[in-house]
Biopython code that builds the backbone (N, CA, C, O; Angstrom):
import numpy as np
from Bio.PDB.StructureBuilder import StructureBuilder

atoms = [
    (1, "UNK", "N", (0.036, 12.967, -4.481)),
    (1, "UNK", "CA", (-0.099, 11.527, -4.570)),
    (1, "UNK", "C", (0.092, 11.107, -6.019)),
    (1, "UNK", "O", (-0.527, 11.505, -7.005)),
    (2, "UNK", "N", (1.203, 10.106, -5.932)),
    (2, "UNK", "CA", (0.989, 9.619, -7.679)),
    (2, "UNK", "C", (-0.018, 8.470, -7.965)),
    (2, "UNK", "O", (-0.811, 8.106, -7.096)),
    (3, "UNK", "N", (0.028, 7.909, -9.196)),
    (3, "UNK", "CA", (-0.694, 6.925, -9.377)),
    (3, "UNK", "C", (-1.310, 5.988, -8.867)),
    (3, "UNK", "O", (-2.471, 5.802, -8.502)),
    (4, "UNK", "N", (-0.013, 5.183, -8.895)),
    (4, "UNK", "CA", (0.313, 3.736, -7.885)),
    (4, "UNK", "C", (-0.092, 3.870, -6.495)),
    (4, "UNK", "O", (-0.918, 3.093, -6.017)),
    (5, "UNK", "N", (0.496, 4.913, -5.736)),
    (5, "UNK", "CA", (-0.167, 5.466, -4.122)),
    (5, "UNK", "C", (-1.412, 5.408, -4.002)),
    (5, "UNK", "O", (-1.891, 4.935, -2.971)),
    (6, "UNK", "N", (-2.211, 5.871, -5.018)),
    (6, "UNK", "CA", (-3.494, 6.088, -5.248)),
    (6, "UNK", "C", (-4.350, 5.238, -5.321)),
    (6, "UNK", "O", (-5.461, 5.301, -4.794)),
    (7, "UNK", "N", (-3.710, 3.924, -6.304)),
    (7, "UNK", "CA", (-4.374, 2.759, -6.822)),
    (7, "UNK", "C", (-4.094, 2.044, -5.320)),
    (7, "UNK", "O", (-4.744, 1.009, -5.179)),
    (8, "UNK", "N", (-3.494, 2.301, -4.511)),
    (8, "UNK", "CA", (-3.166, 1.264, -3.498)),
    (8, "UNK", "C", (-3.688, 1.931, -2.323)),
    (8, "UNK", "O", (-3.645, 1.432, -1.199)),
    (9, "UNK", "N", (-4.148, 2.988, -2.578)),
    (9, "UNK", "CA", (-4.701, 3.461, -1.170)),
    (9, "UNK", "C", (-6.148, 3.299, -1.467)),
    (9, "UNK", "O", (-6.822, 3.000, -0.481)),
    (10, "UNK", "N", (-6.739, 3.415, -2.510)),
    (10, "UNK", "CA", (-8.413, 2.833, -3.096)),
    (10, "UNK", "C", (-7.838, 1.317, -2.606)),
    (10, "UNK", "O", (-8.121, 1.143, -1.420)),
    (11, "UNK", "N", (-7.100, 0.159, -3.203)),
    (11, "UNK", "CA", (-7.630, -1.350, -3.093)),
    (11, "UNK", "C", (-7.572, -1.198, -1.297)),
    (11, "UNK", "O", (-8.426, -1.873, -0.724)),
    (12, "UNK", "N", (-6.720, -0.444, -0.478)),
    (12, "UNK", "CA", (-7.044, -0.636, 0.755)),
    (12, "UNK", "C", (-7.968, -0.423, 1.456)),
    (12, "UNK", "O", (-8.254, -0.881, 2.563)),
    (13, "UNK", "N", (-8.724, 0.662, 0.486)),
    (13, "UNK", "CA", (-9.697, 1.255, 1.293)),
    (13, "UNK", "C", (-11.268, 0.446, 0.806)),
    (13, "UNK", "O", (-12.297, 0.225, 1.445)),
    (14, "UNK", "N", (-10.811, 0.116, -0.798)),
    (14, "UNK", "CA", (-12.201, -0.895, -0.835)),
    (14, "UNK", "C", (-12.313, -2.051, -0.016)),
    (14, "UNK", "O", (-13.445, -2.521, 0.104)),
    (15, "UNK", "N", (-11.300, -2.647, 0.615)),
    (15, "UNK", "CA", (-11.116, -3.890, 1.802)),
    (15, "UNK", "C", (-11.701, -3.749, 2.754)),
    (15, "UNK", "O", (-12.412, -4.617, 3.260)),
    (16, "UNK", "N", (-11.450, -2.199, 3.355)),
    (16, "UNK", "CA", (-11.851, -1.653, 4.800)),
    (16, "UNK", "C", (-10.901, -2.013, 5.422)),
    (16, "UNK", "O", (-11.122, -2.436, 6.557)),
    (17, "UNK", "N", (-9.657, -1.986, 4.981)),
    (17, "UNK", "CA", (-8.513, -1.621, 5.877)),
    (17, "UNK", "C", (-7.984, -0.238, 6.328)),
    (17, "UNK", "O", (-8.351, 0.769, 5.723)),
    (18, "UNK", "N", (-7.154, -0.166, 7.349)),
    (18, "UNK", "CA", (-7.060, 0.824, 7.893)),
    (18, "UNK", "C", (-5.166, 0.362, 7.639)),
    (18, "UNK", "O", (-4.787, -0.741, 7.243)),
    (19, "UNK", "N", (-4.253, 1.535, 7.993)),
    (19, "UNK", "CA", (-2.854, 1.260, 6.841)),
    (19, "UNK", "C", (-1.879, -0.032, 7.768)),
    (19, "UNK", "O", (-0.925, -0.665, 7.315)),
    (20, "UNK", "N", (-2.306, -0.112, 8.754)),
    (20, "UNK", "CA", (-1.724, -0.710, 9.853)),
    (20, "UNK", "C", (-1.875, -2.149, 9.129)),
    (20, "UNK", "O", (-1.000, -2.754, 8.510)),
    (21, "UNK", "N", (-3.478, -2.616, 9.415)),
    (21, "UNK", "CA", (-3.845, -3.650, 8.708)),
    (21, "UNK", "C", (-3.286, -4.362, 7.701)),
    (21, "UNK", "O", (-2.942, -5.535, 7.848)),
    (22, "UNK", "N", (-3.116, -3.510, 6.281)),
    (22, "UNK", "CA", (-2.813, -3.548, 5.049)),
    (22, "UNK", "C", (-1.938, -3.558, 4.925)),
    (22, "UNK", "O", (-1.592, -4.117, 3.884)),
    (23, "UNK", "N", (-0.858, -3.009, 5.778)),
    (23, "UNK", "CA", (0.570, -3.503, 5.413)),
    (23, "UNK", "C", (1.253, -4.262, 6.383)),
    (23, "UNK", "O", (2.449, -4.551, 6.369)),
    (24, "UNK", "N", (0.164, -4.654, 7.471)),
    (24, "UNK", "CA", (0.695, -6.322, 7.796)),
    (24, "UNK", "C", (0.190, -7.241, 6.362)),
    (24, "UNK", "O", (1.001, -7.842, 5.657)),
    (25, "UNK", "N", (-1.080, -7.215, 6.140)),
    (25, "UNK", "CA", (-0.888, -8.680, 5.309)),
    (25, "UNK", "C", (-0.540, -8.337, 4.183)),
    (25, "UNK", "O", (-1.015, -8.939, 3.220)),
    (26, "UNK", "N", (0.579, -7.051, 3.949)),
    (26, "UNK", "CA", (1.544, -7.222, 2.525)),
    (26, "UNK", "C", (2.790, -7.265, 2.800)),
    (26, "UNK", "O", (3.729, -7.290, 2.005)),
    (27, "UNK", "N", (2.825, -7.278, 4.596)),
    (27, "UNK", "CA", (4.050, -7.536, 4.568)),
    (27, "UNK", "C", (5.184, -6.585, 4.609)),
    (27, "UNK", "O", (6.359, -6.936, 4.501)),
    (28, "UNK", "N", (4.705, -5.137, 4.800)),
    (28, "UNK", "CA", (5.198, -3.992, 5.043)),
    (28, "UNK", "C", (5.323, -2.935, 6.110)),
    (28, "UNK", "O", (4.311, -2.949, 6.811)),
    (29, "UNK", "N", (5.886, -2.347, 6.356)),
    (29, "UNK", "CA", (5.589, -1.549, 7.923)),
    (29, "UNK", "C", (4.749, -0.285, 7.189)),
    (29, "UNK", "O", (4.988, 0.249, 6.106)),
    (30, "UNK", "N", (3.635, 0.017, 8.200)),
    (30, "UNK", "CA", (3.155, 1.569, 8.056)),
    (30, "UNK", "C", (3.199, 2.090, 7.685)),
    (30, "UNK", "O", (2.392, 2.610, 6.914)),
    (31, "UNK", "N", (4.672, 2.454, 8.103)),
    (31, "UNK", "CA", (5.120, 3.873, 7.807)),
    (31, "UNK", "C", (5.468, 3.680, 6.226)),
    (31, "UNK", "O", (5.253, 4.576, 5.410)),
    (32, "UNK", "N", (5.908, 2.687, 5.955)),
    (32, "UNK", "CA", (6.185, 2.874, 4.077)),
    (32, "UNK", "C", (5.478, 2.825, 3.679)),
    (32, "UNK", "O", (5.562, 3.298, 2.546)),
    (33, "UNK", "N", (3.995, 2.234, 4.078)),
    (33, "UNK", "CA", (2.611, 2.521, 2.968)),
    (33, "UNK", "C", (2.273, 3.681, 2.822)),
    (33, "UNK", "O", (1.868, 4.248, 1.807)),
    (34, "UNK", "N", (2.484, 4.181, 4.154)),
    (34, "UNK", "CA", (2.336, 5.766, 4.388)),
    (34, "UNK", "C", (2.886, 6.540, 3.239)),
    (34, "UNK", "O", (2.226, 7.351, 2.589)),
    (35, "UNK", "N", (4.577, 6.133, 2.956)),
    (35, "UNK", "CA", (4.764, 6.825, 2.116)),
    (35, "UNK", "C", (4.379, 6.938, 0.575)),
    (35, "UNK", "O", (4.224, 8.016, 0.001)),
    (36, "UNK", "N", (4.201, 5.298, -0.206)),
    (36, "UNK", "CA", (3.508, 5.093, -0.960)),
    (36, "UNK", "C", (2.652, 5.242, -1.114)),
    (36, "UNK", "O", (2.216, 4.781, -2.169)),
    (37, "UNK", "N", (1.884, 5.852, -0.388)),
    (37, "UNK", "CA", (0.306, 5.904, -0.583)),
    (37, "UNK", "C", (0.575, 7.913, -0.886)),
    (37, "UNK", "O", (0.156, 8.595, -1.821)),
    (38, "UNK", "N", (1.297, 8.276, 0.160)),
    (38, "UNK", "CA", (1.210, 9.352, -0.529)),
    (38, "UNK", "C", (2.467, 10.498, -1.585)),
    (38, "UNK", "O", (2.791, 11.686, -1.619)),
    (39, "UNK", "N", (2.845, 9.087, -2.372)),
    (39, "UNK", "CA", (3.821, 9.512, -3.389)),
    (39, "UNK", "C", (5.142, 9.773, -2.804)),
    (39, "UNK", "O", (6.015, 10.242, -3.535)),
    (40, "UNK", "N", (5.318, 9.596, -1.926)),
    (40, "UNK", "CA", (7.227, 9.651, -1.496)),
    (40, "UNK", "C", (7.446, 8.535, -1.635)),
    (40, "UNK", "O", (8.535, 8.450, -1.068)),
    (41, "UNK", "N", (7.134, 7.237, -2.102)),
    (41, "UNK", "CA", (8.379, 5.623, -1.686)),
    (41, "UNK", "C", (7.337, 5.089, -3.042)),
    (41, "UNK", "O", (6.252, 5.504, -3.452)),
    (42, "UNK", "N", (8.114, 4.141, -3.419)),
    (42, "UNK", "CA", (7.777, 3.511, -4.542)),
    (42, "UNK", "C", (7.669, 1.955, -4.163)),
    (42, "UNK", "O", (8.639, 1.480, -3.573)),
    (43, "UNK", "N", (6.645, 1.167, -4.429)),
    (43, "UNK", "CA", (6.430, -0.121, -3.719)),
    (43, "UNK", "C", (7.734, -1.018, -4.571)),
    (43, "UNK", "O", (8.082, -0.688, -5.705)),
    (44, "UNK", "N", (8.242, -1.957, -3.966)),
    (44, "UNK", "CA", (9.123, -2.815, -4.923)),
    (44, "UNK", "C", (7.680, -4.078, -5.974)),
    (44, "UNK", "O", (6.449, -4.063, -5.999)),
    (45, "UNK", "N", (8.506, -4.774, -6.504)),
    (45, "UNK", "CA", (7.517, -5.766, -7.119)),
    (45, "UNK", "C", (7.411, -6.915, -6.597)),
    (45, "UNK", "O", (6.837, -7.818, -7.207)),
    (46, "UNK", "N", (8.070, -7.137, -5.079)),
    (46, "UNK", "CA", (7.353, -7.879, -4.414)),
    (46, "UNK", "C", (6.513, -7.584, -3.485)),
    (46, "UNK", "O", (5.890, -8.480, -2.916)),
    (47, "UNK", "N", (6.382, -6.534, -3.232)),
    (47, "UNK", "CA", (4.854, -5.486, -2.033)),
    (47, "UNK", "C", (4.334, -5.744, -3.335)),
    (47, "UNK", "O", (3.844, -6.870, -3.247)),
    (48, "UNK", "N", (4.113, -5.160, -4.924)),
    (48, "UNK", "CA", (3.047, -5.650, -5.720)),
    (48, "UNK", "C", (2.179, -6.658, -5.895)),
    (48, "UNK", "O", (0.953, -6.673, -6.005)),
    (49, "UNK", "N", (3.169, -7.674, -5.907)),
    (49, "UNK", "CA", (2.644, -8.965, -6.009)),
    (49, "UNK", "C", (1.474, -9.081, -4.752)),
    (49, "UNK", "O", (0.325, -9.514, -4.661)),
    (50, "UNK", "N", (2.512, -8.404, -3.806)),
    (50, "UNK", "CA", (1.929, -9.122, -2.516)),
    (50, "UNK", "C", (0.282, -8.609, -2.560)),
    (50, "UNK", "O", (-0.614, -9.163, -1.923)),
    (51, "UNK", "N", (0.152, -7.755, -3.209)),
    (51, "UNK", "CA", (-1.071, -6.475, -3.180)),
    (51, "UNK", "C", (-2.376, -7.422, -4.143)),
    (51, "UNK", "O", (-3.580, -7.678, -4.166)),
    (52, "UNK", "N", (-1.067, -7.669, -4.853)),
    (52, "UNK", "CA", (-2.711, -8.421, -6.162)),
    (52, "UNK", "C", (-2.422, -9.875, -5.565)),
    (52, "UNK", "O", (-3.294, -10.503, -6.166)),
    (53, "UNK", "N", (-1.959, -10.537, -5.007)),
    (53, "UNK", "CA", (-2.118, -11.637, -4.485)),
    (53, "UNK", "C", (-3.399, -11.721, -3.545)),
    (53, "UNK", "O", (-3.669, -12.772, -2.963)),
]
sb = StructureBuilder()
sb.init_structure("model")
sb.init_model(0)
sb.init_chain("A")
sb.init_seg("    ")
for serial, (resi, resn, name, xyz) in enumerate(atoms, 1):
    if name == "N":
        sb.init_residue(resn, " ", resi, " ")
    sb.init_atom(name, np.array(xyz, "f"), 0.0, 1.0, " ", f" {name:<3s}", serial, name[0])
structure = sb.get_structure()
């Protein structure tokens, strides 16, 4: 897991989301949080935004 995966799999998990959840309201499918979260896909800087929004 890199960084960013990391930092985004803690803000999901301090929410009490589950990945399904969390990447409906960022606006992403699953399966790519999936991968971001565990270091294969790199979020663009609009999933960022969408994250600290």
């Amino acid at each position: 897991m890199n960084e960013i995966g990391y930092r985004i799999k803690r803000i999901r998990k301090e929410n009490n989301l589950n990945q399904s959840q969390f990447a409906q309201s960022i606006g992403i499918s699953q399966g790519y949080l999936s991968e971001i979260e565990m270091g294969n896909g790199n979020p663009s800087a609009e999933t960022l935004i969408s994250i600290r929004a």
